[in-house]
TIMI-956980 format. One line per field, with one value per residue (C-alpha): residue in three letters; x, y, z. Coordinates in nm, 4 decimals, always signed. Example, Ala and Ser with C-alpha at 12.3 -4.5 7.8 and 13.67 -1.06 7.14 Angstrom:
<rs>
rest <- (Ala,Ser) $
xx <- (+1.2300,+1.3670) $
yy <- (-0.4500,-0.1060) $
zz <- (+0.7800,+0.7140) $
</rs>
This chain:
<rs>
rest <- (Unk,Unk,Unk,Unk,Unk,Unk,Unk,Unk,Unk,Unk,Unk,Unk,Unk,Unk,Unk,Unk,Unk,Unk,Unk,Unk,Unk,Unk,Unk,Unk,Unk,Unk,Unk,Unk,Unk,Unk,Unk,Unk,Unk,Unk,Unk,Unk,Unk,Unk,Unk,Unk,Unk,Unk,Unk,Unk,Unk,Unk,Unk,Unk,Unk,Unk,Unk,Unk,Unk,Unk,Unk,Unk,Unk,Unk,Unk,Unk,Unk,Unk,Unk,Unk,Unk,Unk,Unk,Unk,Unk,Unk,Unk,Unk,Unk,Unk,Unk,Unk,Unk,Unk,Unk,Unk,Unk,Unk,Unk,Unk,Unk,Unk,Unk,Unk,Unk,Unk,Unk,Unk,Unk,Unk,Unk,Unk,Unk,Unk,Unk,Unk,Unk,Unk,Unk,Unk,Unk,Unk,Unk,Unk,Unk,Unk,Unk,Unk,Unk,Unk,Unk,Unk,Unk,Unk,Unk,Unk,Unk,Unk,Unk,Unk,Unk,Unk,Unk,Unk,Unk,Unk,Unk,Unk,Unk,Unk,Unk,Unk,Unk,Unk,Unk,Unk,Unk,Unk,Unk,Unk,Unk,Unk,Unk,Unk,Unk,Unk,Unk,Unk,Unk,Unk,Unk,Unk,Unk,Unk,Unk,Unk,Unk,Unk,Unk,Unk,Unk,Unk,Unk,Unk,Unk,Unk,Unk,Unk,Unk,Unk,Unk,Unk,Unk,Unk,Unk,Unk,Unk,Unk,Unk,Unk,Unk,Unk,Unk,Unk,Unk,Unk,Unk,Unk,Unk,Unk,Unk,Unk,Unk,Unk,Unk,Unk,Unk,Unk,Unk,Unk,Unk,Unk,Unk,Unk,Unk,Unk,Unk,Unk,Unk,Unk,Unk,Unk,Unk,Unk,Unk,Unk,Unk,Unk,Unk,Unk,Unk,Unk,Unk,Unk,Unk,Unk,Unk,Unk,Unk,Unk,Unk,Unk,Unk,Unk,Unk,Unk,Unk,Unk,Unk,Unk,Unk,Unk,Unk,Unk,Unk,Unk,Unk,Unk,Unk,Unk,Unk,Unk,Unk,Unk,Unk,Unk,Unk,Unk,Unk,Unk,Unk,Unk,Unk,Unk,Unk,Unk,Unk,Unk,Unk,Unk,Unk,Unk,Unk,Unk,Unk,Unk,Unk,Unk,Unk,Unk,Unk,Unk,Unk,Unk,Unk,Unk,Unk,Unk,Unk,Unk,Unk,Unk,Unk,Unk,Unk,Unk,Unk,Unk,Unk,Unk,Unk,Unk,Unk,Unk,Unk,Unk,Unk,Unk,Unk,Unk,Unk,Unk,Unk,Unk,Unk,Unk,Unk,Unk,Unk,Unk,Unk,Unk,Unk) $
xx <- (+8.6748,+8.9209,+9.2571,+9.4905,+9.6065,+9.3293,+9.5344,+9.4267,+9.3659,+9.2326,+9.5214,+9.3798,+9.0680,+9.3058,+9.3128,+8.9016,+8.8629,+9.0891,+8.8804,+8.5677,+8.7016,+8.8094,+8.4367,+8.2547,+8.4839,+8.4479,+8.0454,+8.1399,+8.3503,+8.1533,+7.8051,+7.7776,+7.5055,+7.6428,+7.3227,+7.5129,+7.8971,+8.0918,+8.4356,+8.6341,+8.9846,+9.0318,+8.7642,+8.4785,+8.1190,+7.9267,+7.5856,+7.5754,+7.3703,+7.5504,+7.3475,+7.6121,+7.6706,+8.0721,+8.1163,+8.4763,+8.5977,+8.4870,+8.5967,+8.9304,+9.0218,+8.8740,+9.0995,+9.4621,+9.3557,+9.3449,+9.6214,+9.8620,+9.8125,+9.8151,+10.1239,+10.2885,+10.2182,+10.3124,+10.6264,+10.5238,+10.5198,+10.2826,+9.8861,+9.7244,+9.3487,+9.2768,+9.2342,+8.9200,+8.6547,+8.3144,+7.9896,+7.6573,+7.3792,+7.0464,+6.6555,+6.5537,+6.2039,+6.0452,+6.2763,+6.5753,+6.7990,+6.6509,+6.7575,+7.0912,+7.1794,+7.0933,+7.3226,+7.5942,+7.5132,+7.5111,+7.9187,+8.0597,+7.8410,+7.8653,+8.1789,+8.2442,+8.3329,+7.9697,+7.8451,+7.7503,+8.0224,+7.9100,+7.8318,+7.7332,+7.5042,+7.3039,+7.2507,+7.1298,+6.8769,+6.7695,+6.6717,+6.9505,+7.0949,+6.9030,+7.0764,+7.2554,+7.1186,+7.4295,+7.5959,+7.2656,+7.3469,+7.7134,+7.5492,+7.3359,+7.6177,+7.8992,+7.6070,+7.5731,+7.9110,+8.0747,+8.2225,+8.2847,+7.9438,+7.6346,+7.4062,+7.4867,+7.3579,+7.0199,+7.0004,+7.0391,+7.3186,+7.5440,+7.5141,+7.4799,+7.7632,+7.6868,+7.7026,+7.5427,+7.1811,+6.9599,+6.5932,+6.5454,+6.6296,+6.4504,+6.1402,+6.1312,+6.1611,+5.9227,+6.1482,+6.4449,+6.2673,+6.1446,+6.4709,+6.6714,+6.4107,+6.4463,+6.7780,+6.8273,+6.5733,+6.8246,+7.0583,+6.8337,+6.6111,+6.8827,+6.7660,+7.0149,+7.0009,+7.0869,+6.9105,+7.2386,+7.4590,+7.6047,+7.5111,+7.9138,+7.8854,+7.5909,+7.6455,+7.2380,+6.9587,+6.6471,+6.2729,+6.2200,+6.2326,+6.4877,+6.7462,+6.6025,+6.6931,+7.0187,+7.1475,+7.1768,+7.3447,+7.6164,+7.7994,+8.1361,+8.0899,+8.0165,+8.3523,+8.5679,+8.4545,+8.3681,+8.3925,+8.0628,+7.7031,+7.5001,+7.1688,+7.0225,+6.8302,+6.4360,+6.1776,+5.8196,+5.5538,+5.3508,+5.5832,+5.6430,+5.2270,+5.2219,+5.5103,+5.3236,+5.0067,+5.1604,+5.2582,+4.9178,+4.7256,+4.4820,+4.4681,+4.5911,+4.2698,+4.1526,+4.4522,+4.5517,+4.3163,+4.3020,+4.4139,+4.7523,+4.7856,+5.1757,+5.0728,+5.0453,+5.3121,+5.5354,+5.4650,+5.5741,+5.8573,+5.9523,+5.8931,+6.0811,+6.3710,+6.3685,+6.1235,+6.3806,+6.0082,+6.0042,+5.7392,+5.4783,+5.5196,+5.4511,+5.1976,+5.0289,+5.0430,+4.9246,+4.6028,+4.6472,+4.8573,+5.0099,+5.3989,+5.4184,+5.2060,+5.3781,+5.7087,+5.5670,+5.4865,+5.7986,+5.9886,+5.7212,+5.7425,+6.1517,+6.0932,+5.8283,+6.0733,+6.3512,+6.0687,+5.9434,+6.1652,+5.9025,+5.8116,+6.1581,+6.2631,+5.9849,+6.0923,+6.4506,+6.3175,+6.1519,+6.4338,+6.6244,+6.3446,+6.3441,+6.7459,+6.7277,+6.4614,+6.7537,+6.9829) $
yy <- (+6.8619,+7.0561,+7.1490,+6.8887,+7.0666,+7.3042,+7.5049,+7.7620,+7.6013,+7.9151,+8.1558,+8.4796,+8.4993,+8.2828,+7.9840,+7.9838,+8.0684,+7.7434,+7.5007,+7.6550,+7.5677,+7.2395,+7.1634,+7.2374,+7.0061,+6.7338,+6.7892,+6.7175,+6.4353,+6.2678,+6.3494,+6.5275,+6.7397,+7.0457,+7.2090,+7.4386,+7.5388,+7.7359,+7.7389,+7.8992,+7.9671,+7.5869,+7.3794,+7.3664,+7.2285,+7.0589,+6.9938,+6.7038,+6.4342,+6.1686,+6.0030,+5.7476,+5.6475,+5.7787,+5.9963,+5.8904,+5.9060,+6.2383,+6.3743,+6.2220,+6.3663,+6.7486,+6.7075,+6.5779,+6.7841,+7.1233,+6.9761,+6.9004,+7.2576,+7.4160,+7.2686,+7.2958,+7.7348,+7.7479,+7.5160,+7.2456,+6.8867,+6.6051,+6.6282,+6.9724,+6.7915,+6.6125,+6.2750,+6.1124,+6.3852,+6.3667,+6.2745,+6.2804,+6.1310,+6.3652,+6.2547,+6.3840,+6.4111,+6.6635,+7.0237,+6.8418,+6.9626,+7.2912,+7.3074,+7.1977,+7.4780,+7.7197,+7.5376,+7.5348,+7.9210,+8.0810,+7.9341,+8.2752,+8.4827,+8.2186,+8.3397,+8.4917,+8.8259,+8.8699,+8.7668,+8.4201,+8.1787,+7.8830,+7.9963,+8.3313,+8.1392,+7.9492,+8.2118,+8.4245,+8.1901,+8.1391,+8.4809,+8.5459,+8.8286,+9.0855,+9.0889,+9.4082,+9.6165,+9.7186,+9.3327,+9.2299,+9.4556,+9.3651,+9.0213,+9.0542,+9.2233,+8.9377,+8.6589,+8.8786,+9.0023,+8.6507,+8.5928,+8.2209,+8.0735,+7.9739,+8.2067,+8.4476,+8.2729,+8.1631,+8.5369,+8.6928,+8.8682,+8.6866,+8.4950,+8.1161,+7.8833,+7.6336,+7.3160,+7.4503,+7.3546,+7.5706,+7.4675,+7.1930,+7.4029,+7.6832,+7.5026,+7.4129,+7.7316,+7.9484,+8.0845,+8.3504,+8.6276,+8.3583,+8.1736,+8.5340,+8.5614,+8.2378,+8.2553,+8.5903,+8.4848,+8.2696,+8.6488,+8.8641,+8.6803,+8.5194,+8.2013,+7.8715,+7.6059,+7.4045,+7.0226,+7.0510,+7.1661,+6.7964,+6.6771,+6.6094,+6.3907,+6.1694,+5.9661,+6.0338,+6.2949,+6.2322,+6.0596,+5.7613,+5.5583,+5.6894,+5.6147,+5.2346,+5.2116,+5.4326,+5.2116,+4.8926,+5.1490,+5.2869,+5.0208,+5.0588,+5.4801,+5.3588,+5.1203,+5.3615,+5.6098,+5.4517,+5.7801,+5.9027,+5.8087,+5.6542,+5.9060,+6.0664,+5.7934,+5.8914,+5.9613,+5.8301,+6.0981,+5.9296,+5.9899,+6.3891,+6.3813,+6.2467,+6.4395,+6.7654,+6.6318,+6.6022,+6.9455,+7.1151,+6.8459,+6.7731,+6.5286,+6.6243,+6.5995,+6.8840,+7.1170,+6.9860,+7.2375,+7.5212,+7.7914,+7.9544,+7.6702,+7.6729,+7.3123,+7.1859,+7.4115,+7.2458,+6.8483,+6.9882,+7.1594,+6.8720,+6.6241,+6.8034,+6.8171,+6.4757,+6.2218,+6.1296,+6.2327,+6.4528,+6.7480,+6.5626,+6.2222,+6.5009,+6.6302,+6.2956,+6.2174,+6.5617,+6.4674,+6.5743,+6.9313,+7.0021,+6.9907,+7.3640,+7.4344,+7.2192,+7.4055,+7.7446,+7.6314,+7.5087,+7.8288,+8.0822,+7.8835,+7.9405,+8.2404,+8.2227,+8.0890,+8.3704,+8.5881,+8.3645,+8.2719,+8.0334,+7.8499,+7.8448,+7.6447,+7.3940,+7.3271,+7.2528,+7.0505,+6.8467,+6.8053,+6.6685,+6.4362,+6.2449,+6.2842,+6.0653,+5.8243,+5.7378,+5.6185) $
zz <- (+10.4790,+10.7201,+10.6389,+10.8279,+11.1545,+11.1226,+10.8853,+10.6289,+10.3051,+10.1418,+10.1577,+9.9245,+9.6835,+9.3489,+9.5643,+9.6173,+9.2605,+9.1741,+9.4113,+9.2467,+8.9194,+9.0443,+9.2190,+8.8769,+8.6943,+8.9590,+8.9085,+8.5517,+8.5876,+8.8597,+8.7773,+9.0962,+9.2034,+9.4202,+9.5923,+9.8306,+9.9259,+10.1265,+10.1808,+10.5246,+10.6417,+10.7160,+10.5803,+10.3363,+10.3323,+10.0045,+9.9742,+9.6776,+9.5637,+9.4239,+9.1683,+9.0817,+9.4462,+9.3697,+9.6426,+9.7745,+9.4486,+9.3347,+9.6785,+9.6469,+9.3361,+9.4489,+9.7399,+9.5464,+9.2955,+9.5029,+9.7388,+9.4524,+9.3296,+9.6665,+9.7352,+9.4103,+9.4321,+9.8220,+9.7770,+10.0304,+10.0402,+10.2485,+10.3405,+10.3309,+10.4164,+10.7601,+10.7161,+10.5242,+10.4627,+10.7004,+10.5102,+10.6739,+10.4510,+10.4218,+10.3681,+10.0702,+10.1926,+10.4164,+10.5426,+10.5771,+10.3484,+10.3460,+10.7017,+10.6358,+10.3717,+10.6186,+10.8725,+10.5643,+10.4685,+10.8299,+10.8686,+10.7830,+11.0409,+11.3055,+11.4588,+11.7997,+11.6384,+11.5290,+11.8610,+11.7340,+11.8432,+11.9808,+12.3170,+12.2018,+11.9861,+12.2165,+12.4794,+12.2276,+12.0950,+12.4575,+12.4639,+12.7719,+12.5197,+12.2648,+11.9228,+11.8802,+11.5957,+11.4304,+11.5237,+11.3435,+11.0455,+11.0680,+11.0381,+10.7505,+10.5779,+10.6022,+10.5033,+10.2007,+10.0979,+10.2060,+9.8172,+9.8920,+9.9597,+9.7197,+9.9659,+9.6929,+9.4434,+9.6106,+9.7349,+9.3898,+9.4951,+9.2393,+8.9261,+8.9670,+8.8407,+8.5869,+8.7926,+9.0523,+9.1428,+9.3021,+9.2055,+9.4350,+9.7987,+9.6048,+9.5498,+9.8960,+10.0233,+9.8093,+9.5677,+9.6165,+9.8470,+10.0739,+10.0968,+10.1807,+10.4968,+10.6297,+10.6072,+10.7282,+11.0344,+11.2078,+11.1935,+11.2475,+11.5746,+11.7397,+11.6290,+11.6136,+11.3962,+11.6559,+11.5145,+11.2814,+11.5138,+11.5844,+11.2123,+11.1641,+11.3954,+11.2543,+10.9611,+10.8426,+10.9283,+10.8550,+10.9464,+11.0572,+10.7297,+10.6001,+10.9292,+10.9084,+10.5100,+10.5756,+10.8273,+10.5682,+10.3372,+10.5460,+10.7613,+10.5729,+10.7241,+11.0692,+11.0550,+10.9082,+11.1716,+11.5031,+11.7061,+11.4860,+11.6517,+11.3639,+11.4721,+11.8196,+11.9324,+11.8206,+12.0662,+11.9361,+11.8981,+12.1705,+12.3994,+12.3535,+12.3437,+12.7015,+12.8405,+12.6939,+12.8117,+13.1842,+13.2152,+13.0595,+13.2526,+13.0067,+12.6850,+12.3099,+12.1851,+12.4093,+12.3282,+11.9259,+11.7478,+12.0227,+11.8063,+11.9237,+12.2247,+12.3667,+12.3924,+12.0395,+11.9140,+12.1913,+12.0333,+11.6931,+11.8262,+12.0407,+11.7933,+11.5000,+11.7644,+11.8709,+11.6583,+11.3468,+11.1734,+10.8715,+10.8273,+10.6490,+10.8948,+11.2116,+11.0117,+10.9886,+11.3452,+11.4624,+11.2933,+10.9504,+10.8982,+10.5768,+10.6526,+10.5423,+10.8351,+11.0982,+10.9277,+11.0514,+11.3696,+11.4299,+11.3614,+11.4918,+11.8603,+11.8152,+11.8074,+12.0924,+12.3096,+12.2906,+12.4097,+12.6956,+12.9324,+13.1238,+12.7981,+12.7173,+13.0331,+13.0041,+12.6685,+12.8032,+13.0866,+12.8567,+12.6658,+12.9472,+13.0282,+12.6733,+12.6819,+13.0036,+12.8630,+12.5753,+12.9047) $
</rs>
C-alpha cells in the first residue's frame, strides 16, 4: 500500500510505532496472520495469511485507521493511501513465500544509494559490476539496523512482537542462522531476487496447481484491476529440457546425474524461473531430487552466473527464447 501521490506516510519513528500498534490490533481483530513487514518512506509491504478469507476488510480498517490518525496529528484532510491496496496471492507450498520475505526484507537496501537501485541491481547480479566491500558492509548494516522491518526479528536482532509469526518462514529456512545467510546472500553476492521483482504486478505466484485453483478464486482481483497480468505465462519442463538439450547437444538423461554439469543446474534454474512449478514438483520431474536440493542448485548456479559471463549469456538467451515462445 503506497502513500497516494507517492507521499511519505511515515514522517518520524511515533508514526511507525502507531501503524505497528495499529497492525497487531488488526491481527487481533481480523484473525490475521502477519509473517513479515516492512514499512518505507511511502509505502509498506505485509506478508499475511488470512484464515478467514477477510482481507479487504482488515486492510481497510489498518488504512482509515492510520489515515484518520495521520491526518488528525498533521492537520490535513482527504486520502493519504493510493487507491485500493495491491494483493498478490502466494502458494503455500514449496520456497515461495520464503522467497518473497526476502524480496519484502531486502526493500530498505535496495536503493540506488547502496548501489542497488533497480538498474544498479541487475547489472550487479549479472556480474557486469563487483560489489564494493564497504557498499557491501554499508549494506549489511542498513538490512540490520533498518528499525521498521520484521528482518529484525527473524535475525535475532530484536525481540519479536506478539502477533507476529515467524515459525513458518523459519522452518523453511533452517532456523535463525540460516535465514540471516540467505538473506544476507542476495547483499553480500550481488544476487537479485529478480522472480519477485514484477510480483505487484501478478495477482498469484506459485506452481502449477496452485495458479489453476487460484484463478477460480480471484476473478473479482483481476476485474477490479485490469492493468495486473493474472501470472507469466508457464513454460512446461519439457520444453526448458529440450532447449538445454539443444545447446549441450546431447539428451537429459546423459547430462541429469553428471555431477556439477552447467547443464542440469541450467533446467532447474530455468525451470524455477519460468515453469509456475514449486521445488518439490521440479524435483519430481528432474527424476526424483528432494526440493532442498533443487533449492541449492538453484542459488549456487546464481551465483555461478555472476562469475561466468558465457554461462550467464546463454542463460539470458534462453530466456529470450521461451519469452518469445509465450508470443
Amino acid at each position: 500500500s503506497r502513500g497516494i501521490e507517492r507521499r511519505t506516510i511515515f514522517l518520524e519513528d511515533s508514526f511507525c510505532l502507531h501503524f505497528l500498534d495499529l497492525l497487531g490490533e488488526m491481527s487481533q481483530r481480523y484473525a490475521l496472520e502477519v509473517h513479515a513487514y516492512v514499512l518505507m518512506g511511502n509505502h509498506y509491504h505485509l506478508i499475511v495469511r488470512t484464515p478467514e478469507a477477510n482481507l479487504s476488510a482488515a486492510m481497510q480498517w489498518l488504512n482509515v485507521s492510520y489515515g484518520a490518525w495521520f491526518n488528525a496529528k498533521c492537520q490535513r484532510v482527504g486520502h493519504l493511501f493510493q487507491g485500493r491496496f495491491r494483493s498478490t496471492l502466494v502458494d503455500g507450498g514449496g520456497a515461495w513465500l520464503l522467497d518473497l520475505s526476502a524480496y519484502v526484507h531486502l526493500n530498505p537496501v535496495r536503493v540506488a544509494a547502496l548501489g542497488l537501485g533497480k538498474h544498479a541491481n541487475k547489472a550487479e547480479s549479472k556480474g557486469l559490476v563487483n560489489p564494493n566491500p564497504s557498499k557491501i558492509e554499508m549494506r549489511l548494516k542498513k538490512l540490520r539496523d533498518h528499525r521498521w522491518s520484521s528482518y529484525r526479528a527473524y535475525g535475532n536482532y530484536a525481540k519479536t512482537p506478539p502477533w507476529l509469526f515467524t515459525e513458518e518462514i523459519l522452518q523453511r529456512s533452517g532456523g535463525r542462522a540460516k535465514y540471516r545467510r540467505y538473506v544476507q546472500g542476495y547483499v553480500t553476492r550481488g544476487l537479485d531476487p529478480d522472480e519477485f521483482s514484477g510480483v505487484a504486478e501478478r495477482v498469484a505466484v506459485g506452481g502449477r496447481a496452485f495458479l489453476e485453483k487460484a484463478k477460480t478464486m480471484v476473478s473479482s482481483i483481476s476485474d477490479e484491476q485490469p492493468d495486473r497480468s493474472f501470472v507469466t505465462r508457464n513454460i512446461s519442463f519439457e520444453r526448458i529440457v529440450a532447449l538445454v538439450e539443444k545447446e549441450r547437444g546431447e539428451p537429459w538423461g546423459d547430462f541429469c546425474n553428471r555431477y556439477g554439469d552447467w547443464g542440469c543446474a541450467m533446467v532447474l534454474y530455468l525451470a524455477r524461473m519460468r515453469s509456475g512449478l514449486s521445488l518439490r514438483e521440479i524435483g519430481e520431474y528432474a527424476g526424483g531430487m528432494d526440493y532442498k536440493n533443487v533449492s541449492t542448485s538453484v542459488r549456487r548456479f546464481k551465483t555461478r552466473l555472476t562469475r561466468e559471463p558465457v554461462l550467464r549469456k546463454l542463460s539470458e538467451k534462453l530466456m529470450k527464447t521461451m519469452t518469445n515462445d509465450e508470443t
